[in-house]
NUTORMI-692481 format. One record per residue (C-alpha): x, y, z; residue in one letter. Coordinates in pm, whole numbers, plus 50000, padded with zeros to 5 digits. Layout:
<nodes>
{{X Y Z} 'a'}
...
</nodes>
This chain:
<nodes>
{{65805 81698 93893} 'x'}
{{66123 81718 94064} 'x'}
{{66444 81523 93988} 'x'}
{{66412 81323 94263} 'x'}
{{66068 81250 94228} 'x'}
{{66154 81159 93866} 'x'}
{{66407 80941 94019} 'x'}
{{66204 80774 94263} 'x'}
{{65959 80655 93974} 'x'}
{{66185 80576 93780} 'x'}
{{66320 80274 94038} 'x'}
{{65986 80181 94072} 'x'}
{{65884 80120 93753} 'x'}
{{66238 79930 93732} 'x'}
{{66147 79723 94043} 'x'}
{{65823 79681 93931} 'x'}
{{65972 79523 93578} 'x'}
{{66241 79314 93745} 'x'}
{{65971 79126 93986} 'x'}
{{65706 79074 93763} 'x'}
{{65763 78713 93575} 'x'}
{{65794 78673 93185} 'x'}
{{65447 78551 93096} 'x'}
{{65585 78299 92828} 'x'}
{{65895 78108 92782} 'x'}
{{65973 77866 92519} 'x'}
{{65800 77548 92478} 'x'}
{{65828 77213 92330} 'x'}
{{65503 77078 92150} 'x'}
{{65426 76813 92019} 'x'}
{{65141 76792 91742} 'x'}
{{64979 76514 91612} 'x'}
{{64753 76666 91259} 'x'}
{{64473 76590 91042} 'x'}
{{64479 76640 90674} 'x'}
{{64369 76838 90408} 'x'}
{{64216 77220 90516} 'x'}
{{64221 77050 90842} 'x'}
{{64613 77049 90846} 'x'}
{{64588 77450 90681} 'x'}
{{64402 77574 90968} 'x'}
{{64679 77384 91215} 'x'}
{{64958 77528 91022} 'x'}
{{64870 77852 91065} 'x'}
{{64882 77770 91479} 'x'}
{{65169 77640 91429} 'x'}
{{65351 77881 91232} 'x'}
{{65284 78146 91496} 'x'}
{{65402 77914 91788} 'x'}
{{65734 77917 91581} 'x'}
{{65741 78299 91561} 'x'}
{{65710 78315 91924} 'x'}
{{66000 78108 91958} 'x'}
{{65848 77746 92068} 'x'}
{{65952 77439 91955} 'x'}
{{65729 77231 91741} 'x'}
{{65755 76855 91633} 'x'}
{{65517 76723 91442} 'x'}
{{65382 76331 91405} 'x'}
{{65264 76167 91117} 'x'}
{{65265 75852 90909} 'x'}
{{65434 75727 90585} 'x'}
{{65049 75744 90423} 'x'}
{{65001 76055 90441} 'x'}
{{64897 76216 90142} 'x'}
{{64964 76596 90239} 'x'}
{{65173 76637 90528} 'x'}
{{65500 76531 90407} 'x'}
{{65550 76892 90169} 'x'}
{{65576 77110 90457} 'x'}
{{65895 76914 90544} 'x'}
{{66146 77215 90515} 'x'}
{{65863 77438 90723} 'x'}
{{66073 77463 91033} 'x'}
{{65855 77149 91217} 'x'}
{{66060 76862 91355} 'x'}
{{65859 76546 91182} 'x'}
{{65838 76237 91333} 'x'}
{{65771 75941 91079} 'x'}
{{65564 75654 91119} 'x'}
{{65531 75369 90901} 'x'}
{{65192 75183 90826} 'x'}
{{65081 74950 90587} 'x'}
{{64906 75188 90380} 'x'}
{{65071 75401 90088} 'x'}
{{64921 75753 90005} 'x'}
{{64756 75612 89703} 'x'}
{{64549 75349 89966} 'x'}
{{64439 75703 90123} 'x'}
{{64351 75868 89853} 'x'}
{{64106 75568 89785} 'x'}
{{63935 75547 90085} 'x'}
{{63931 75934 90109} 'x'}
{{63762 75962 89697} 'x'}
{{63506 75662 89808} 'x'}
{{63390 75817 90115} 'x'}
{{63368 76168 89855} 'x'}
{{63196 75933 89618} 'x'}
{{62883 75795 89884} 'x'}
{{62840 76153 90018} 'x'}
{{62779 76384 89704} 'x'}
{{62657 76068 89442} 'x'}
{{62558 75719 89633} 'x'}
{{62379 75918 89907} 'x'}
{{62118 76114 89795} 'x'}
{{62029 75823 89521} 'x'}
{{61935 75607 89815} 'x'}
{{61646 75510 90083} 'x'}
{{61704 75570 90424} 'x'}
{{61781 75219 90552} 'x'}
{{62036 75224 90227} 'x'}
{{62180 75514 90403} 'x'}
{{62255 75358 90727} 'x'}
{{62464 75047 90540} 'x'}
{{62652 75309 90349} 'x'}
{{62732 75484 90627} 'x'}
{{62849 75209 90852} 'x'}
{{63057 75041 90529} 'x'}
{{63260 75365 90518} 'x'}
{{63307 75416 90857} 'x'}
{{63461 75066 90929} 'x'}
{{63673 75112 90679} 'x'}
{{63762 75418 90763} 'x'}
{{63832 75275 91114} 'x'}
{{64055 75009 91004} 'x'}
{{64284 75299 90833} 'x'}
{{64279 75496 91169} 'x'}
{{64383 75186 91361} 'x'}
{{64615 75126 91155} 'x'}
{{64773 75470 91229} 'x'}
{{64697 75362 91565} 'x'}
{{64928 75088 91617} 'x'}
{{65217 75224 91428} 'x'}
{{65222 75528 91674} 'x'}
{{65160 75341 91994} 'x'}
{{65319 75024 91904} 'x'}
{{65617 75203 91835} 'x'}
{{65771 75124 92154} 'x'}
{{66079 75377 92013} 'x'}
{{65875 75603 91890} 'x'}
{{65690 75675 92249} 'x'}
{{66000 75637 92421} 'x'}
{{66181 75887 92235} 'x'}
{{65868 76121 92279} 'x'}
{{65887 76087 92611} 'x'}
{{66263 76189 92662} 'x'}
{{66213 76467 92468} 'x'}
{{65973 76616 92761} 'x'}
{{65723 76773 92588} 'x'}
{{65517 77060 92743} 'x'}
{{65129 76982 92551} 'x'}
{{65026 76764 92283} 'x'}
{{64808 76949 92028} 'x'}
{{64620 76710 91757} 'x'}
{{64288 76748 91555} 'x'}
{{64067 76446 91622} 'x'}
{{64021 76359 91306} 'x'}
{{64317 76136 91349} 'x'}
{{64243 75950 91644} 'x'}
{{64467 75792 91898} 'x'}
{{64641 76129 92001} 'x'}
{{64439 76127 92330} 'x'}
{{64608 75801 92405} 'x'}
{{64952 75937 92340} 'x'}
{{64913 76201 92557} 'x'}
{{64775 75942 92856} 'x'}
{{65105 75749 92782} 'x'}
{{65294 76049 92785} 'x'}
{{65166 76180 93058} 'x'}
{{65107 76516 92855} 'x'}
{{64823 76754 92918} 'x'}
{{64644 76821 92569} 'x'}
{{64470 77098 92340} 'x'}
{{64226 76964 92076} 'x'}
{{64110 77199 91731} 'x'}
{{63841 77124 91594} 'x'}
{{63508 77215 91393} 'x'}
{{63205 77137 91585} 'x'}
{{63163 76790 91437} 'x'}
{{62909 76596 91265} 'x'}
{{62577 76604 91508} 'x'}
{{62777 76737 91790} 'x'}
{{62856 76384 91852} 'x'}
{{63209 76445 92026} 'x'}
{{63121 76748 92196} 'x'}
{{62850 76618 92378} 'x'}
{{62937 76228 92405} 'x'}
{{63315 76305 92482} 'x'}
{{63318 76640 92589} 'x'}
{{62977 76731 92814} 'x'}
{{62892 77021 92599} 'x'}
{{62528 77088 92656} 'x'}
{{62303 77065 92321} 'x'}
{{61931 77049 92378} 'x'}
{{61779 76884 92081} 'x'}
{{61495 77162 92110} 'x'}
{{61705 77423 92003} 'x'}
{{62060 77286 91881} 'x'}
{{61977 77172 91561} 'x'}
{{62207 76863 91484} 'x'}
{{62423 76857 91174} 'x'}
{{62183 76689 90955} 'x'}
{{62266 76552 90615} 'x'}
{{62013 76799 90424} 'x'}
{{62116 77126 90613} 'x'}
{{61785 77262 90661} 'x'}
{{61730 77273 91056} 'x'}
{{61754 77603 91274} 'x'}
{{61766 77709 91603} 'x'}
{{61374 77777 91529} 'x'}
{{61198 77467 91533} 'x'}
{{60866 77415 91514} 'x'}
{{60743 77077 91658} 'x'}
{{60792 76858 91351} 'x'}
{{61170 77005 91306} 'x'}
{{61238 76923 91706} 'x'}
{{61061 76597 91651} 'x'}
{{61293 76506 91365} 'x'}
{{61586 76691 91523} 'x'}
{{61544 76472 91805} 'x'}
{{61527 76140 91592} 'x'}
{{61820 76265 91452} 'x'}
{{62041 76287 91772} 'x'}
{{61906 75921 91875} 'x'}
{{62044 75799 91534} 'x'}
{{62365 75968 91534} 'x'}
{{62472 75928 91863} 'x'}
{{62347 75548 91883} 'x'}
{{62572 75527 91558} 'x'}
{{62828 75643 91740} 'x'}
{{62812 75449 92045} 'x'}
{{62798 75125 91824} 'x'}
{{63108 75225 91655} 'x'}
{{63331 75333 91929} 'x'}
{{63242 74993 92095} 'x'}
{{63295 74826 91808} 'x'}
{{63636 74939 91742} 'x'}
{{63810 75222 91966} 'x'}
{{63649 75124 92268} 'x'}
{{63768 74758 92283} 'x'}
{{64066 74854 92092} 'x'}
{{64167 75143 92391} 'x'}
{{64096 74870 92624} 'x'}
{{64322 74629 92483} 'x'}
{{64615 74889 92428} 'x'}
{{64549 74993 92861} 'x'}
{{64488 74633 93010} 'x'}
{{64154 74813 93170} 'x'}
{{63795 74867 93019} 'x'}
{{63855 75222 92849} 'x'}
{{63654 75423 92598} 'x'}
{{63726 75656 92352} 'x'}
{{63509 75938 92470} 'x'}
{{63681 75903 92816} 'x'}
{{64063 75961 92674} 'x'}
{{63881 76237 92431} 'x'}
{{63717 76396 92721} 'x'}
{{64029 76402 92929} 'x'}
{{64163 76712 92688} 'x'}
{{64253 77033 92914} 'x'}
{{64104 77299 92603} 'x'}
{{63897 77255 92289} 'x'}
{{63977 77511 92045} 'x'}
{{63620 77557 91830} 'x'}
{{63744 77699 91477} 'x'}
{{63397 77856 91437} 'x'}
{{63224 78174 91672} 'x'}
{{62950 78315 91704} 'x'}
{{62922 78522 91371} 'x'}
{{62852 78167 91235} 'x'}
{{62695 78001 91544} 'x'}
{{62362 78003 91664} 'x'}
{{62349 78060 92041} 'x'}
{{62391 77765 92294} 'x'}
{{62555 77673 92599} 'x'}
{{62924 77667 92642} 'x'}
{{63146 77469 92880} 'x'}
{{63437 77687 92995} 'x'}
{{63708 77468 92861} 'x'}
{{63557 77537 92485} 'x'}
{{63709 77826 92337} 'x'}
{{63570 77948 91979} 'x'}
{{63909 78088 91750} 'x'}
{{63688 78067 91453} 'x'}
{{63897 78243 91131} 'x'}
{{64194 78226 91289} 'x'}
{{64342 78149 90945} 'x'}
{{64204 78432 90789} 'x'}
{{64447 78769 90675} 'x'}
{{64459 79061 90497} 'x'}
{{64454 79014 90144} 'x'}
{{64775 79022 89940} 'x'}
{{64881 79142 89602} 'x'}
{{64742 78851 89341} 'x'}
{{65003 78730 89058} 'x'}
{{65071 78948 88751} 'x'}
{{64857 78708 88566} 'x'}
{{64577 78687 88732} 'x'}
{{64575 79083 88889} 'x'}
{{64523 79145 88471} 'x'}
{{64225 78928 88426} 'x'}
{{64058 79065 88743} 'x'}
{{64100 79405 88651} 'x'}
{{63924 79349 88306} 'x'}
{{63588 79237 88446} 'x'}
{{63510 79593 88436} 'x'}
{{63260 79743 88672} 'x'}
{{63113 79371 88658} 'x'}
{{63370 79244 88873} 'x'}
{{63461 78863 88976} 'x'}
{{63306 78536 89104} 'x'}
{{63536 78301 89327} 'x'}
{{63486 77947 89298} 'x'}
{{63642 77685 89472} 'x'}
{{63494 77362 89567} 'x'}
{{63812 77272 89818} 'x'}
{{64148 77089 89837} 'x'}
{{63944 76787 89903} 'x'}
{{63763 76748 89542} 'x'}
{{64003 76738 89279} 'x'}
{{63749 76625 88961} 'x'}
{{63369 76563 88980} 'x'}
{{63135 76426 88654} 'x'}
{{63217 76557 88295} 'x'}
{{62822 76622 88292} 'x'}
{{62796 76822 88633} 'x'}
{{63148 77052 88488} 'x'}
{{62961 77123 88199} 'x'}
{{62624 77231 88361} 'x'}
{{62844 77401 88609} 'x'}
{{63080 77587 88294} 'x'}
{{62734 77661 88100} 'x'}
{{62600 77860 88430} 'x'}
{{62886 78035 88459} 'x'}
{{62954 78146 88076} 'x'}
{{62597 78305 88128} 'x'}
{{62669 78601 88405} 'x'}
{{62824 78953 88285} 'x'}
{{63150 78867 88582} 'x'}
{{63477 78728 88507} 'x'}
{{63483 78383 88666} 'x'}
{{63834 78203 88845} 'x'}
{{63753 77845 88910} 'x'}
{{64018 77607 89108} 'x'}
{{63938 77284 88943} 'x'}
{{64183 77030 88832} 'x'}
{{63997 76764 88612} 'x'}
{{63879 76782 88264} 'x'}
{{63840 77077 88108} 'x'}
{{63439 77166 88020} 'x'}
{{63310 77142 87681} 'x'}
{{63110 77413 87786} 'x'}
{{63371 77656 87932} 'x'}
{{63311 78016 87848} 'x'}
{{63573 78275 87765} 'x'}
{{63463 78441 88076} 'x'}
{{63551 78174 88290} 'x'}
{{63929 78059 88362} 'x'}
{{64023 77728 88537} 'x'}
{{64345 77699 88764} 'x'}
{{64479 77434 88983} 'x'}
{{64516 77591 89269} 'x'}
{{64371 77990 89364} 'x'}
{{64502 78279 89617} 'x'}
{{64161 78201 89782} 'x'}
{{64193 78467 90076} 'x'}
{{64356 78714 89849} 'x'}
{{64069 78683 89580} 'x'}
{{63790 78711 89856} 'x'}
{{63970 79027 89991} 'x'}
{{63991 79173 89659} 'x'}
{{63746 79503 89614} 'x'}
{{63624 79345 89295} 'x'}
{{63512 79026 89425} 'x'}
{{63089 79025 89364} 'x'}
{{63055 78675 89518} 'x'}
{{63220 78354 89597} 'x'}
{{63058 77996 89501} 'x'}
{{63203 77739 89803} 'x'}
{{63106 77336 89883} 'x'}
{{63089 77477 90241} 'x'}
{{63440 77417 90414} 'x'}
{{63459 77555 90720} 'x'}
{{63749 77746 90577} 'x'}
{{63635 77889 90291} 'x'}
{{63328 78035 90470} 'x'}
{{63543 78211 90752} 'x'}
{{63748 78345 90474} 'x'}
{{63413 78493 90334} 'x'}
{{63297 78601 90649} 'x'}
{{63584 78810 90695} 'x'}
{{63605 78962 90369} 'x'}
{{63225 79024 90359} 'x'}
{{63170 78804 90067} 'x'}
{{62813 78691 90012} 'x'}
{{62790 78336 89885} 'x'}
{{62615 78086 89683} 'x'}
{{62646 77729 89854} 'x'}
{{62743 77387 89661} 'x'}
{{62714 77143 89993} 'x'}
{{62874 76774 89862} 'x'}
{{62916 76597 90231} 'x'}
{{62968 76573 90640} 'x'}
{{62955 76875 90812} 'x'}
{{62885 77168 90456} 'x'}
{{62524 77155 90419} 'x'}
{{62503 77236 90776} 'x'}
{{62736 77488 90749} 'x'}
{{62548 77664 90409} 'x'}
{{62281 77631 90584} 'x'}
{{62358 77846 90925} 'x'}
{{62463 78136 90628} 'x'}
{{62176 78078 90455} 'x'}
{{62005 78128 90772} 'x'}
{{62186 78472 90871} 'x'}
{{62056 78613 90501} 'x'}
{{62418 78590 90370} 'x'}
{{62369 78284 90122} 'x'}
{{62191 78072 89880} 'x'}
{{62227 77681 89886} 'x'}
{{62147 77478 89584} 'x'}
{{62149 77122 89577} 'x'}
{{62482 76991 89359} 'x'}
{{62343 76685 89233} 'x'}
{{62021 76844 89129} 'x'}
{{62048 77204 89005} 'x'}
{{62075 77294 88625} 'x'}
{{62277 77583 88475} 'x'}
{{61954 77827 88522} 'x'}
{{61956 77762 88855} 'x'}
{{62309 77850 88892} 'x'}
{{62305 78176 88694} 'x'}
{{61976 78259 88873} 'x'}
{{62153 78219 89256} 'x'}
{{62476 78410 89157} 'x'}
{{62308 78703 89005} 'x'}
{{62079 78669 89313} 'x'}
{{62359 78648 89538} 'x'}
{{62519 78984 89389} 'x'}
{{62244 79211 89257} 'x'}
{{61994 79199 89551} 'x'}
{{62181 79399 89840} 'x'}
{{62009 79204 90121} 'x'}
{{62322 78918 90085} 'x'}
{{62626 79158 90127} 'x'}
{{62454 79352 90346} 'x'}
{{62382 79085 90605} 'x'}
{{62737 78943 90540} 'x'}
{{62892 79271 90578} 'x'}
{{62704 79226 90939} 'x'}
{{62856 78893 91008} 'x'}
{{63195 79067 90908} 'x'}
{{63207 79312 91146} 'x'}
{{63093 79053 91418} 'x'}
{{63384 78857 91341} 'x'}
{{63592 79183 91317} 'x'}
{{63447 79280 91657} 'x'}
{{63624 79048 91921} 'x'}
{{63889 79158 92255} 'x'}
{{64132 78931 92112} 'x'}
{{64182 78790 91737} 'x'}
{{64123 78463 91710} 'x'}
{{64487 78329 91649} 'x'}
{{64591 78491 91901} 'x'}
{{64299 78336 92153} 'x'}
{{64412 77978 91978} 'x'}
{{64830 78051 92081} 'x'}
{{64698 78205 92413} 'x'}
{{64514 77900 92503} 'x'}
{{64788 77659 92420} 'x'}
{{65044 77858 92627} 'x'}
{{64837 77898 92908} 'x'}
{{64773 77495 92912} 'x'}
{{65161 77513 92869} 'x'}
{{65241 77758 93156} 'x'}
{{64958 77575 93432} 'x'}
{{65056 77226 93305} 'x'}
{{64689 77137 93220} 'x'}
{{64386 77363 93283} 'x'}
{{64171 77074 93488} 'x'}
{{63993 77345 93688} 'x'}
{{63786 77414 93401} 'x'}
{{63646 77082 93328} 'x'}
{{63349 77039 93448} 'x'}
{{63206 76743 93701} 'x'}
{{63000 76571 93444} 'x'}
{{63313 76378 93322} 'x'}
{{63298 76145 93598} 'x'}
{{62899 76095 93626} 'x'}
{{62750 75805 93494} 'x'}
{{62443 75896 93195} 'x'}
{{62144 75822 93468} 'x'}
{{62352 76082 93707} 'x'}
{{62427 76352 93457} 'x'}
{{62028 76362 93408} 'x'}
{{61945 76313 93782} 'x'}
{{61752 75966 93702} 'x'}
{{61870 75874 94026} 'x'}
{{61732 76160 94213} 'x'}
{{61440 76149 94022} 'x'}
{{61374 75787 94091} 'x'}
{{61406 75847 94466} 'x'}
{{61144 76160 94465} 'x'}
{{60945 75949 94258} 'x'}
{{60964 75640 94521} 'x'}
{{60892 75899 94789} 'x'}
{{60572 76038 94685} 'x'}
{{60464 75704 94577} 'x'}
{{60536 75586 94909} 'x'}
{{60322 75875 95089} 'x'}
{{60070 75827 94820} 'x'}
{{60030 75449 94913} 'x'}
{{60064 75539 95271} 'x'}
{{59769 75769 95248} 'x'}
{{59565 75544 95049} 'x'}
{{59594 75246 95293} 'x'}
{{59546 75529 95616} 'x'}
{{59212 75652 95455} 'x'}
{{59102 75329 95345} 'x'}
{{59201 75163 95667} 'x'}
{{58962 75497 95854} 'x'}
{{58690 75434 95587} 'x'}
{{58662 75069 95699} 'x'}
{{58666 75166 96083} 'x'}
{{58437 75439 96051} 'x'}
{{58233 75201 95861} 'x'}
{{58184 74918 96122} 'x'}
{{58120 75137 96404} 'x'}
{{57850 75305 96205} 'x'}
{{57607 75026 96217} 'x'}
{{57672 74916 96541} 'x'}
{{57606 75257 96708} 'x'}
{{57269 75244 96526} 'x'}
{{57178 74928 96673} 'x'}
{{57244 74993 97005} 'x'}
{{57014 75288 96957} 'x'}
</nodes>
């Protein structure tokens, strides 16, 4: 190639540079979280929108038991005050914990229902509460709005965010797990899920994609209950309460459904396969890393399990104690298997607790799952933990307590990658007989090892899809063009009643119009008969 050829390149590759637009610039967000390993999987979002240079300002309330620590994290916070303190939280959070793993499987079904309903009104009176310190705050949504934000981001688990973004005329991203029965997804957000093959998330975690007809019978019961439960709630308290706050009859599935992208935090190493609505984007694991080096400490105890290696146990940030008799059955299991044992637990120490076994407060969790001598992890089923096992290609031994984590167990139970025992129920043979299971029969990290390298195997990792998806709603102000239509159809037009009343009315009007033209010719053909004969 010739200098001047080189040349000529050269300026246009330059041109070529100088007209093509930077894809991002920096952003203002605003973020309204949930708590718990909800707020971990948002942090990690939000720690990468702050490498790449956006602004980030985060809203919260006085309550909240978790939030306030990452203070110094390089978030602007925004603090509301409600008449709550974090120990009124932490009570109706342990109660709800309480009717899930002990209340609710004691009980009969209609039992069930009143339990149910008692924690979720009380729960609702906590969220509105939240509600009217952020909306009422007449400061609060004025300052918001001078600070011209470019997208809200928020987890529903914290309601009221949708309505903030209405007021501030903000488009919005939403991250979440699939949630309990697919309730918002379908009610608020027109994601198909046919009862005959989208199991809903039911409380004993035992329904598939393969149903037989008693499973899509009770499957189907199951939607009717949970999404008339639902619909009885929201009316009951959002939906009059949106109305009041707009001056016009409003719903909370409508503001919900109005959000530009759903970021899923599962895929479809963990999925079974269903429809998908454009706007729905799966960035399941997008916590999950390469593990690190573990403490001194804790590096020495893993490396003397030997050839044996270790068990991970965790149960959550959630749980911080459960009953002295269910830690000792738990500590007696686990003093029985030939592996070193690190269990996060922070109540009483077990009578039973073997020198095998150590108990800390809080665990690397990602960095012990990634470690080579890792045999198996025991988890409660946070959506979490099980990405974090999934990526390590950890097999697992399930410990469901509540909400979404039996159904969760149960779609790795499913794949071949787990065994689920029932918390309440199980002894300390039953334990020792799943984890030795769980490691010595090569079937579980096998198929895990599978899942792994599904997860592994995607065009784009899934933080990055998550940050992508929130800039693009950022750069397009909104993404409306992939919402679908069914937002503004009424129930009886999403399912074509009305078309298939008319066709109905149709051909019962041509049936009844060929029933009275025949019976009208019968009767004609019938007098003229006898007279023809007589005049013969």
């Amino acid at each position: 190639m010739s200098a001047c050829e080189r040349a000529s390149l050269c300026f246009l590759l330059l041109l070529g540079l100088i007209q093509t637009p930077l894809c991002v610039t920096a952003g203002k967000i605003l973020v309204w979280p949930a708590e718990f390993s909800h707020w971990l999987n948002m942090k990690t979002i939000l720690d990468e929108l702050i490498a790449r240079g956006h602004s980030v300002t985060i809203v919260t309330h006085s309550a909240t038991p978790f939030l306030l620590k990452d203070q110094s994290q390089g978030y602007t916070m925004e603090i509301i005050q409600v008449p709550y303190t974090k120990k009124d939280v932490m009570d109706i959070l342990e109660s709800a914990f309480k009717y899930w793993i002990y209340d609710l499987p004691n009980v009969n079904n209609f039992q069930k229902l009143i339990l149910f309903w008692n924690m979720m009104s009380r729960m609702s009176h906590y969220t509105q509460a939240v509600c009217n310190g952020m909306l009422g705050n007449r400061d609060l949504v004025t300052l918001l709005k001078e600070s011209h934000f470019d997208v809200l981001l928020y987890d529903p688990m914290m309601p009221c965010a949708d309505m903030m973004a209405e007021a501030l005329e903000l488009p919005s991203v939403m991250s979440l797990r699939v949630s309990f029965a697919y309730n918002l997804e379908r009610l608020c957000g027109q994601m198909p899920a046919p009862p005959s093959y989208v199991p809903a998330a039911a409380a004993q975690g035992h329904l598939t994609d393969h149903m037989d007809f008693t499973e899509r019978l009770e499957n189907m019961l199951l939607y009717i209950i949970h999404t008339s439960m639902m619909i009885l709630q929201q009316k009951l308290s959002f939906d009059r309460y949106f109305s009041e706050l707009t001056g016009k009859p409003t719903t909370l599935c409508e503001t919900m459904g109005k959000a530009d992208i759903w970021l899923i935090r599962t895929y479809w190493d963990f999925e079974y396969p269903r429809p998908l609505l454009p706007n729905f984007k799966f960035v399941g694991g997008l916590h999950c890393k390469p593990a690190k080096p573990l403490p001194k400490e804790m590096e020495d105890f893993v490396q003397s399990s030997g050839d044996d290696g270790i068990v991970v146990f965790s149960l959550g940030s959630m749980i911080k104690n459960i009953t002295k008799e269910r830690a000792n059955t738990i500590a007696s299991a686990l003093g029985q298997i030939p592996q070193k044992v690190l269990w996060r637990y922070t109540g009483e120490k077990p009578e039973t607790l073997a020198p095998n076994t150590r108990v800390y407060d809080w665990i690397p969790q990602n960095d012990l799952l990634g470690h080579p001598k890792t045999k198996a992890f025991i988890t409660h089923g946070g959506t979490n933990g099980i990405y974090e096992g999934i990526y390590h290609g950890v097999p697992m031994v399930g410990l469901p307590l509540f909400a979404d984590q039996p159904d969760n167990l149960n779609h790795i139970k499913t794949k071949g990658a787990a065994v689920m025992l029932d918390f309440n129920k199980m002894d300390s043979k039953d334990l020792k007989q799943a984890v030795n299971d769980v490691i010595n029969n090569p079937s579980y990290k096998e198929s895990m090892m599978r899942l792994s390298r599904i997860h592994h195997d995607q065009p784009m990792k899934p933080l990055d899809q998550a940050v992508y998806w929130i800039e693009f709603v950022m750069r397009h102000n909104g993404a409306k063009h992939l919402r679908v239509e069914a937002h503004n159809l009424t129930w009886y037009q999403y399912h074509c009643l009305d078309v298939a009343a008319f066709l109905l009315s149709v051909i019962a009007l041509v049936v009844f119009i060929f029933v009275k033209t025949c019976r009208w010719l019968f009767r004609k053909c019938c007098r003229k008969t006898p007279a023809k004969s007589k005049k013969e």
